[in-house]
N, C-alpha and C positions, 0 to 999 in steps of 0.2 A: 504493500500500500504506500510506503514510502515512497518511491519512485513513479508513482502515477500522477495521471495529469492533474487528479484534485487538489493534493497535499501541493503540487506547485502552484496551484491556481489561488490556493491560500495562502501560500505564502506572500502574495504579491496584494493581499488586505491588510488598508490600517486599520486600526482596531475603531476609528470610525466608521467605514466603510464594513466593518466586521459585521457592527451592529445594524446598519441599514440594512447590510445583507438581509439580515432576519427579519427585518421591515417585512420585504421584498418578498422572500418564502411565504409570509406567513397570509399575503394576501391572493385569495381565493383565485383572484383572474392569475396568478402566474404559478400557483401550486396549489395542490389539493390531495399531496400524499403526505399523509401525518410521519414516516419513517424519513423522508426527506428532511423535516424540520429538526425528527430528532438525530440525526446522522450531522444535521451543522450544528446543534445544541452540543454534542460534544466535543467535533472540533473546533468550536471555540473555548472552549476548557482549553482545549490543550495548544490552542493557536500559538501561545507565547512560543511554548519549546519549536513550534512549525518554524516561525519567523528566526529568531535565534538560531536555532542550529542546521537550516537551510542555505546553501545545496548540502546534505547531508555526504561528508567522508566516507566513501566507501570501504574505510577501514574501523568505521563508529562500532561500540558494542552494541548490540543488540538489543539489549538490556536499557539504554539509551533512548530506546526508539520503540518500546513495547506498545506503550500507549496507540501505535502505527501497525500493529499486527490485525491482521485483516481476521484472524480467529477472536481475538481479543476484542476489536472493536464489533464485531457482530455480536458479541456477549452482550455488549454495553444497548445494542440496537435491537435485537431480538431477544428475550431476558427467556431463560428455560426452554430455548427452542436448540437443534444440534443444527452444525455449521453447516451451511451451503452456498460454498464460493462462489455459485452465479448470484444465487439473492443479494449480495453485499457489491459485488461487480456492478450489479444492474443498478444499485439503490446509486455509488458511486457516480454512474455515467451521468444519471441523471441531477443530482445532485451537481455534475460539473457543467452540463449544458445552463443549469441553470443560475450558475455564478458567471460562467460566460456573458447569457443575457445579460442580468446585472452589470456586470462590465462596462456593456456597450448602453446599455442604459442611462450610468453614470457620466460615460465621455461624453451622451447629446444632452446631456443637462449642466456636463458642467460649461461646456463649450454654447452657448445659449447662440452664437452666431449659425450654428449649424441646424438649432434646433429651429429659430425663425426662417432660414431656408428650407426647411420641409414643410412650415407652415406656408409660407407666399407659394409655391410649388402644389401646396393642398387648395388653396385659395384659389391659384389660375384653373385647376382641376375640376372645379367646382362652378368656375364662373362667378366668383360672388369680387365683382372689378373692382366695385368701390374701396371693400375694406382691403385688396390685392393691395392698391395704390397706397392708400393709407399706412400700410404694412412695408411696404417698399422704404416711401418715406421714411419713415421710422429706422430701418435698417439701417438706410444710406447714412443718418445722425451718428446712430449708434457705431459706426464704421469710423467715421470721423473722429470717434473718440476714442479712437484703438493707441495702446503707447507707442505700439512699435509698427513703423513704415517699412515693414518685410514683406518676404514672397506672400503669405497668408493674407498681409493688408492689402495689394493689390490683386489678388484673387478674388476675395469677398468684395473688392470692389466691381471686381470683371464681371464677378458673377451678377453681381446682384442689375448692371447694367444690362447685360447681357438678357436675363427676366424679364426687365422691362421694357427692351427691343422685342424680343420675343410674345408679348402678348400682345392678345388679338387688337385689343383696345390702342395700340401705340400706330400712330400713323405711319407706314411705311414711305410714304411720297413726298413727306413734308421737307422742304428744303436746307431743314437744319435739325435734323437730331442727336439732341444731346447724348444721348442715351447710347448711340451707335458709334461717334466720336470714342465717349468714356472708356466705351466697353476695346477699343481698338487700343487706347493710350493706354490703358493699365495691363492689357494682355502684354504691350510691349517692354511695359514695366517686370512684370510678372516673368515672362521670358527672360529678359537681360539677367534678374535680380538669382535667375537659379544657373543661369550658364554662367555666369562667372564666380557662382558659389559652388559649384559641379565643375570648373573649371580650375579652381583653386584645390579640390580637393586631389582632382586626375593629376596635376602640377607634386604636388604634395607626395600624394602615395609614388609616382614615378619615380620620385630622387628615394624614397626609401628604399625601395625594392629594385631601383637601376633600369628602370626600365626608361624608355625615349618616351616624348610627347611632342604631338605636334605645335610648337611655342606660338607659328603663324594664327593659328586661330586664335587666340588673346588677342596679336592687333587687328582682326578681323570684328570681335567685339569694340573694341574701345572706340570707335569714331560715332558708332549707335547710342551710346550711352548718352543720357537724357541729362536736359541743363539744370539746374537749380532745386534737385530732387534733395530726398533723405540724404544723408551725411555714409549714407550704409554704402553707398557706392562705390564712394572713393576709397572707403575702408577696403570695399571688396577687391577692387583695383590694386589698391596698394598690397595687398595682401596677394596677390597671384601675382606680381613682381616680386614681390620678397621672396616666395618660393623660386621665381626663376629666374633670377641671376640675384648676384652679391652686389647691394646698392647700398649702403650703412645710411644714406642722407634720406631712402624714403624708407628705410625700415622704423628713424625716429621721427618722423613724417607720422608713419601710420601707428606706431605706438602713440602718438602723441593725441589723434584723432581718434582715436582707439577708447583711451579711458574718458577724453572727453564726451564723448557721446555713449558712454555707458546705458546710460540708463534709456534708449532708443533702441537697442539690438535685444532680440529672444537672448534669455537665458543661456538655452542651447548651443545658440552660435556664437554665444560670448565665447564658451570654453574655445568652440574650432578654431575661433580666429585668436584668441589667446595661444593655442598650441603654436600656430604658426607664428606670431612672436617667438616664443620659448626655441620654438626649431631653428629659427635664421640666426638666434644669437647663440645656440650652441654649436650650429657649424664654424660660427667665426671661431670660436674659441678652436675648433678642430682645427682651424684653417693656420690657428697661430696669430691670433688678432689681440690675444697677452690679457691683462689683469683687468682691462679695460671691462671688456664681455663678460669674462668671468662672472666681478661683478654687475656688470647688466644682467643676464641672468637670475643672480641669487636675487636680487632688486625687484624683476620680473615675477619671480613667485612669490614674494613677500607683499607684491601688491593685489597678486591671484590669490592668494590666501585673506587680506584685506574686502576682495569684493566674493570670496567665495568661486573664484574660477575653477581652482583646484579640488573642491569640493564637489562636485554635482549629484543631486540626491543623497546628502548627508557624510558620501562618501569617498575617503580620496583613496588613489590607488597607489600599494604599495611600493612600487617604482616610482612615482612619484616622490612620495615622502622619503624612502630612501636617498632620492637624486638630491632635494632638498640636502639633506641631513651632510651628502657629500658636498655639496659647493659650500657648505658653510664651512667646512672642518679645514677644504681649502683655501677660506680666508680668511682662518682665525679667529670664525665667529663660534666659539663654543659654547659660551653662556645662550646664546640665542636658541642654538642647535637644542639646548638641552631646555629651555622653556620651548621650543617648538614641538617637542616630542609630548612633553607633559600636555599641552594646551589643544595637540591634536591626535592624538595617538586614540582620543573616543571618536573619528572617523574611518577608522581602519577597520576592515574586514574583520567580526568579530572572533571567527575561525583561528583565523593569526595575527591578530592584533599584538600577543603578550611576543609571539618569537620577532616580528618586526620592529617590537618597541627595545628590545633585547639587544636584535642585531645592526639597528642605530644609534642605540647609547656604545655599544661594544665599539660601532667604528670613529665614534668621538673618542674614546678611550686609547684606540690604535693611534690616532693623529695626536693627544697629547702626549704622545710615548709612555701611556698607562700597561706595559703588557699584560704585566701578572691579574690588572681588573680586567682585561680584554678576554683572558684565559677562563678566568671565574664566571664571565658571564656565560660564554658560549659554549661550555663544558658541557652540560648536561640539556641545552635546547635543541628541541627537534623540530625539523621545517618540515611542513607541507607539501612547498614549492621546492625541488630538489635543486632548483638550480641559487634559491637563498641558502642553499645548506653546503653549494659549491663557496660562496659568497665570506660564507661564516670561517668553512674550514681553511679559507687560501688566508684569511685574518690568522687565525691560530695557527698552523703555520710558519707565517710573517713573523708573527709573537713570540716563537720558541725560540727562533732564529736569530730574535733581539734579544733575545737571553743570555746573560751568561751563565755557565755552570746546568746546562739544560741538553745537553750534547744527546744523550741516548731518550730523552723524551722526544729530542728533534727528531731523529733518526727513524724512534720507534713509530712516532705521526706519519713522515713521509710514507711509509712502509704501508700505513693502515689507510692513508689518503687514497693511494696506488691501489690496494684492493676494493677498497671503496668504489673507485672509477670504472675497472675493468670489471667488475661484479654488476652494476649498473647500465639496467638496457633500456634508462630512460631520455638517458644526458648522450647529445648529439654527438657525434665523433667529432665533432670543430672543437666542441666545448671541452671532451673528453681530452685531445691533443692539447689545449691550449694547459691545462693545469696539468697534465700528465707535465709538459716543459718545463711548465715552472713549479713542481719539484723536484724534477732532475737537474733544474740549473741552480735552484737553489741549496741542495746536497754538495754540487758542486764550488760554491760560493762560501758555505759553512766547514768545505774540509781547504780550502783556500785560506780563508782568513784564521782557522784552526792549525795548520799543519806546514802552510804555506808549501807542500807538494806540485799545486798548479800553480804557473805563472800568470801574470795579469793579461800578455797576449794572449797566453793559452786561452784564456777566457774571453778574451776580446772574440779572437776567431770564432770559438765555438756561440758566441752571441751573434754574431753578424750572420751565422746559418741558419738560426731559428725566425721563422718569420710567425708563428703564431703559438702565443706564447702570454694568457694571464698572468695580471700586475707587472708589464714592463717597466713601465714607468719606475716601481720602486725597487726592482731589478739592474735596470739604469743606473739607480742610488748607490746601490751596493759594491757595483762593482767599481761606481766611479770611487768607492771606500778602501779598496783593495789598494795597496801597496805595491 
């Protein structure tokens, strides 16, 4: 039962919506099977642990998740009756088509724009002109007072002109109508507003995944673009530039436009085009564009974290917060680092919230050259994510290695790192080479500075052959330490 579409479908209820739920069941026009009611009367009992420990680890004990046993919960549904897996299936399905409904129930009542276009739509259907018009009207105001000048505002504008061309009652011969004009200006609004937000994104994912794109069709949009509109335009503009070539005068152009008009752009597309900042000024830094970006960057999240960029739906992503955690430790912001963790570490994925809070505090620890706390933290944490547990162990490690007097703990780690790796058929062969290297170079680096047996060219050489190879950078360090 765990694993079906209901226990997901609840999980995706707030516990407001829990309760309308049962609104909803309980009246006659949309149910009228009393097992139905009592089948969500208990999953709401138990919704807390649904929401909490959903998507449920497929390594959870069982025992965890009794309350979800389909024998079990037919006890609770059918009280003295013996089990029969269809009846409980069946009650199930239906119980899910009918949270479904709800669903869609809840998006045309919350979205009231969508819900008055099935009304004017009911209205022309029906022939009753007068109050169509009056309803029209009303809409058009209501549209007028929308916050945001996106693809959706000149949609509902399109449409709604669109309606009003389209009924019987609108003259088609008259020499000016407005209604057919509107309906043609916002279409071209509405177009522009998604090709070059679909054009930014095809720009975008290209460079991540290497793939070409055709660049001519950008200036094939830009001479179309409409004078004196929303402010979202030129955000959009500038932001499919920045993806495609390196410009630093419009990327603070359009960060600059950017938080200024905050509060005019969805939500949504704050975060996308936020990303695209965050992106353009961490390839400078890749590029070698020095302390400058660096901090741009760290500046950059601290002001996504300020308006909630980094946050969407209560929750920021792990690698995010991580990335965070890292730019700061490389500018010396550790005080900050460590109220950043405290202040946000309750937006982390509740799952593994405590090993990401662990393995952030650990890498402020490595950057104040804390090793022995670096050791104590991540001794006994276990990650989810195997490639944070790659993450954790190249720290400890690093750690033993900045030890003195630690020589056969070193030794003994490498050893247990290596079976670790080669035992593991989940961690990619890139990834698996990349730290296999860097504990072989690091073995080599430890019996260097220990025994001075390898020479520093020795080592020079055998570095210049390794092209893929985790923690070079402090690899780099090491050997430039070597005598």
């Amino acid at each position: 039962m765990r694993k079906s579409k209901l226990i997901e479908l609840f999980s995706g209820l707030s516990k407001e919506e829990l309760t309308e739920l049962g609104k909803f069941l309980r009246s006659s026009y949309h149910n009228k099977n009393e097992k139905v009611i009592k089948l969500y009367e208990y999953l709401k009992k138990v919704h807390n642990d649904i929401v909490v420990k959903y998507p449920f680890p497929e390594n959870i004990d069982n025992n965890e998740l009794k309350v979800l046993d389909k024998e079990y919960v037919f006890k609770k549904i059918f009280k003295g009756q013996k089990f029969e897996a269809k009846r409980i299936l069946d009650l199930m399905a239906k119980l899910s088509v009918l949270v479904m409904d709800f669903m869609v129930w809840v998006e045309v009542r919350d979205l009231d724009l969508e819900s008055d276009f099935i009304y004017l739509r009911t209205l022309k259907k029906r022939g009753l002109d007068r109050q169509f018009f009056q309803i029209a009207n009303a809409i058009g105001k209501k549209i007028q007072k929308m916050p945001y000048r996106d693809a959706y505002y000149y949609n509902a504008q399109m449409r709604l002109n669109k309606m009003i061309y389209e009924h019987p009652s609108t003259g088609k011969l008259k020499s000016e109508i407005l209604s057919l004009k509107e309906t043609v200006v916002n279409l071209d609004h509405y177009y522009l507003y998604n090709r070059l937000k679909y054009n930014c994104e095809m720009l975008n994912r290209g460079k991540i995944l290497g793939q070409e794109y055709e660049e001519e069709n950008l200036d094939k949009i830009l001479p179309l673009l409409p004078e004196n509109t929303s402010p979202i335009f030129e955000i959009l503009t500038r932001s499919a530039q920045t993806v495609r070539k390196v410009n630093d005068e419009n990327y603070y152009r359009l960060k600059e436009i950017f938080f200024e008009n905050l509060s005019q752009i969805q939500p949504i597309e704050r975060n996308d085009l936020f990303i695209y900042l965050t992106n353009y000024a961490s390839h400078r830094i890749h590029q070698g564009a020095g302390i400058e970006f660096l901090r741009e960057v760290f500046e950059l999240y601290k002001l996504g974290l300020q308006e909630r960029l980094v946050i969407p739906n209560n929750r920021i992503d792990e690698s995010i917060f991580l990335n965070i955690i890292d730019l700061s430790c490389r500018l010396d912001e550790y005080d900050w680092a460590r109220n950043f963790i405290e202040d946000f570490k309750q937006y982390l994925n509740p799952n593994s919230r405590e090993s990401t809070r662990k393995l952030g505090l650990a890498k402020i620890y490595f950057s104040e050259d804390n090793y022995e706390s670096t050791l104590e933290l991540l001794i006994k944490v276990e990650f989810k994510n195997v490639y944070y547990s790659l993450v954790a162990k190249g720290l400890m490690l690093r750690s033993y290695y900045e030890l003195s007097g630690y020589d056969v703990l070193f030794f003994d780690f490498c050893e247990a790192f290596s079976k670790f790796l080669h035992r593991n058929k989940i961690i990619s062969e890139d990834y698996k080479k990349a730290y296999l290297n860097l504990i072989r170079f690091s073995k080599l680096l430890y019996k260097a500075k220990t025994t001075q047996k390898l020479t520093k060219p020795q080592l020079l050489e055998e570095y210049k052959n390794i092209q893929n190879m985790a923690s070079r950078k402090w690899i780099s360090q090491k050997l430039d330490s070597i005598k």
